[in-house]
N, C-alpha and C positions, 0 to 999 in steps of 0.2 A: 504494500500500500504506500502510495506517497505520501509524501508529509508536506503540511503546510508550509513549514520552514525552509521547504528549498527552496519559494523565491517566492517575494511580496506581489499582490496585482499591478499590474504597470498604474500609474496616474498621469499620463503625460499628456499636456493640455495643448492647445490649441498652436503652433507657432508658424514663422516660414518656413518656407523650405528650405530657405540655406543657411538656419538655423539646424535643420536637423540633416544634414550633408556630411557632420560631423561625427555621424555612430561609427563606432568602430569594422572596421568589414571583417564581417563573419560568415562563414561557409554554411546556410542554409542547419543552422542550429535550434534546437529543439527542448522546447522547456515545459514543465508542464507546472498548474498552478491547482492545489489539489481541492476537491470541491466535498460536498459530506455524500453524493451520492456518484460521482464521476470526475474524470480528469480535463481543465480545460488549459488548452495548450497555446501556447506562446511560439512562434516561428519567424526566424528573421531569412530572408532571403537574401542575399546577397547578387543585384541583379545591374548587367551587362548594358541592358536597354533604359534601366533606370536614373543608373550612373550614380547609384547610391544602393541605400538597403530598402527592404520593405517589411515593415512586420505585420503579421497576421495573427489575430485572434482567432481560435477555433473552440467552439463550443459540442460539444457530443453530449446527446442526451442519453440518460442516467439506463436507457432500455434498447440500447443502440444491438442494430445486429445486423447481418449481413444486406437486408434487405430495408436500412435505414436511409430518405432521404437525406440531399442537399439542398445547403442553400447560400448563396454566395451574397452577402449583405454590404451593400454599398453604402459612403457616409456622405454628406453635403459640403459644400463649398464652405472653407476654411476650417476643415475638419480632418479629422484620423482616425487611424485604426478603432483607437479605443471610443471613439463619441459611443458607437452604440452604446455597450457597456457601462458606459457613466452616466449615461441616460436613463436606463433600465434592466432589467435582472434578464440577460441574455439568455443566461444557463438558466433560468424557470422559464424562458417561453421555450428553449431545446427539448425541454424535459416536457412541458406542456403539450407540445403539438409532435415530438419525435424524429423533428430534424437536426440534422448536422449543420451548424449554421458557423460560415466562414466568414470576417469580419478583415479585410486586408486595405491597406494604409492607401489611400485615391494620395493623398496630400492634400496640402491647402487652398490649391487652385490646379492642377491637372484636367480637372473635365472629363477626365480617365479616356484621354484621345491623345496621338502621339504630335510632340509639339513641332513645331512648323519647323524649330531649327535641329538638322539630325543630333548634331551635340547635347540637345537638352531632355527632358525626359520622352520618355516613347512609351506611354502606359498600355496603350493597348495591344503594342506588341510584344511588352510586358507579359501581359496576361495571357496572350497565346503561345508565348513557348515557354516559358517559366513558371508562371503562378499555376494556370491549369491543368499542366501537365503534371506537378510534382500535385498539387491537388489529387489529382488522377489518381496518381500512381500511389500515392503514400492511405489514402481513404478507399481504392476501387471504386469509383467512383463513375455511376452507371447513367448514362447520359438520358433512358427517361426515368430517373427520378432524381434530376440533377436540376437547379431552379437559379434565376436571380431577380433580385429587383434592390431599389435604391431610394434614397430622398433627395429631391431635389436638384445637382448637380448629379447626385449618383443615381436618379431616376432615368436622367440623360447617359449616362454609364451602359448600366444595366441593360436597355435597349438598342442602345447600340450593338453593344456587344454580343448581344442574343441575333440581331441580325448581320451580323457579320458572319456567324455560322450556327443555325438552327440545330444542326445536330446534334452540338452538344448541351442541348437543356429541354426537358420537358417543358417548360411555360416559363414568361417570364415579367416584372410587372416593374412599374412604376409610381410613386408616391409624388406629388408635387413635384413631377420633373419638366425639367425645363427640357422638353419635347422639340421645341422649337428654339435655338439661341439667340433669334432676333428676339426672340420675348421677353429674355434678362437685361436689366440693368446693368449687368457687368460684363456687356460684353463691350465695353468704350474702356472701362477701366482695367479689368481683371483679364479677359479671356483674349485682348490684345497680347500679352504674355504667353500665349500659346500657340493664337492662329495669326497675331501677326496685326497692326493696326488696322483698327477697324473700321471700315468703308464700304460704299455699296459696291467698289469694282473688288474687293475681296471676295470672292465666291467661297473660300473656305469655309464660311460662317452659314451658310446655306448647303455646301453639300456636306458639312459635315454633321447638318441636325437629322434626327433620328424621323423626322417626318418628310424629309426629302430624299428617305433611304428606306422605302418601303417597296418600291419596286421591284428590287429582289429577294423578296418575298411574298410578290402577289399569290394571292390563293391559298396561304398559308392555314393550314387546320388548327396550327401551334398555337396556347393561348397566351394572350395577353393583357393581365389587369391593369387597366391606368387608374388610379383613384387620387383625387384631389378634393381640399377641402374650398366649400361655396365660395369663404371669402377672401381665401388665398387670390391674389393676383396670376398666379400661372396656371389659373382653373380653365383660361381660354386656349390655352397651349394644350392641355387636355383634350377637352373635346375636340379642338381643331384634327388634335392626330385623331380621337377614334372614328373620327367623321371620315380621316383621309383612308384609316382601315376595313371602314366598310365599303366604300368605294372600289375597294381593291378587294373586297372577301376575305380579308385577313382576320383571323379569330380573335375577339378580343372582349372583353367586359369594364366597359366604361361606369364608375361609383364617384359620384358628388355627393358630398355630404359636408355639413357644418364640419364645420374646423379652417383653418390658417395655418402660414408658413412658419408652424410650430414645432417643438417635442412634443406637448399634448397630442397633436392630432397623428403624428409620424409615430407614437408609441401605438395608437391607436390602430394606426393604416398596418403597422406589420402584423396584428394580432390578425386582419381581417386578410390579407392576403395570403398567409401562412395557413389560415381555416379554410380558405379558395384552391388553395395548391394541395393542399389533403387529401379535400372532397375530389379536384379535377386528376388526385393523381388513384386514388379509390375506385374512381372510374371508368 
């Protein structure tokens, strides 16, 4: 049995990124943090395309077995690994609903898209030869009962990513995600650091949003829940895409409901998306 004392929960708050440029590089090392019913694991990656590390929260619930989903859990614009986490009791919704839920560092402004200059980070190609694959490999990790979705910036993540290759996830959803990038305010300020000043002759900013990237995947059976709360401002970003997905026949379950570009309502949206990927994977 582990013991508590082999390592404290991380507490690492909010900062830049080239604030935290400065971890030490470690070869994909592995820690666990010991829990009263299960082990929740700690993993730094040490990655190529990142140009730094990455670390990952991994929560296993307490009744885990071979046949136990995922879930690849995305955080918001100027956030980390651990927001979920210190938001909410991870390992009781793991244990509550029976998924394996992967919690991996976006940074504080990435977009979890790879940045316009090759020298600076490259997350989403990150994710497909590194993060997923050692994912894979280390969990067996079965691609229809393998899931993601996000808040917000990692709403736009999460979707992306699921359309860049369907195969590897049963369904995948969206919380308050910025669907669309003309629809954020940071995209003059913030996501100029990624795609590059921002202008109407930059096309980056248009084929890089997840509703100008449904084409290939017209027709798609694969679900998708978008849920946004009524008085959130990116509730039109919402709809716009599930609008753009029926158009195209693409499987999807669009939920408005009260709430804002909060944690109240993003604790809320994971509880109801994680009860959707249950039932849709039960199914």
């Amino acid at each position: 049995m582990i013991k508590d004392s082999l390592i404290s929960k991380p507490t690492i708050k909010n900062r830049s990124l080239s604030a935290r440029l400065h971890i030490p590089i470690i070869s994909f090392l592995l820690f666990f943090l010991a829990n009263s019913t299960t082990a929740q694991e700690q993993i730094i990656i040490e990655s190529q395309y990142l140009k730094c590390n990455d670390t990952v929260l991994v929560f296993t619930p307490s009744n885990v077995n071979e046949k136990s989903p995922t879930l690849f859990l995305l955080h918001g614009w100027s956030g980390a690994y651990s927001d979920w986490s210190s938001k909410t009791d991870i390992q009781k919704v793991s244990d509550k609903f029976g998924f394996r839920i992967i919690t991996p560092d976006g940074f504080y402004n990435s977009w979890y898209l790879n940045n316009v200059d090759t020298n600076k980070m490259q997350w989403r190609t990150f994710f497909d030869k590194e993060l997923y694959p050692k994912m894979k490999e280390r969990y067996n990790l079965d691609a229809k009962r393998t899931f993601i979705t996000g808040l917000s910036m990692g709403g736009h993540g999460a979707i992306n990513i699921f359309i860049d290759d369907t195969t590897r996830f049963r369904a995948a959803g969206s919380m308050s995600g910025v669907l669309n990038l003309q629809d954020t305010r940071l995209k003059k300020t913030q996501m100029n650091e990624v795609l590059g000043t921002y202008s109407p002759e930059n096309s980056l900013f248009d084929s890089s949003s997840a509703i100008n990237r449904l084409d290939s995947i017209k027709g798609s059976e694969k679900m998708m829940v978008i849920s946004c709360g009524a008085q959130d401002g990116l509730v039109k970003s919402a709809k716009d895409f599930a609008e753009r997905c029926n158009q195209m026949e693409i499987a999807n379950t669009l939920i408005i409901s009260p709430g804002n570009h909060t944690w109240d309502y993003w604790i809320f949206a994971l509880d109801l998306h994680l009860f959707l990927f249950k039932k849709h994977l039960n199914e």
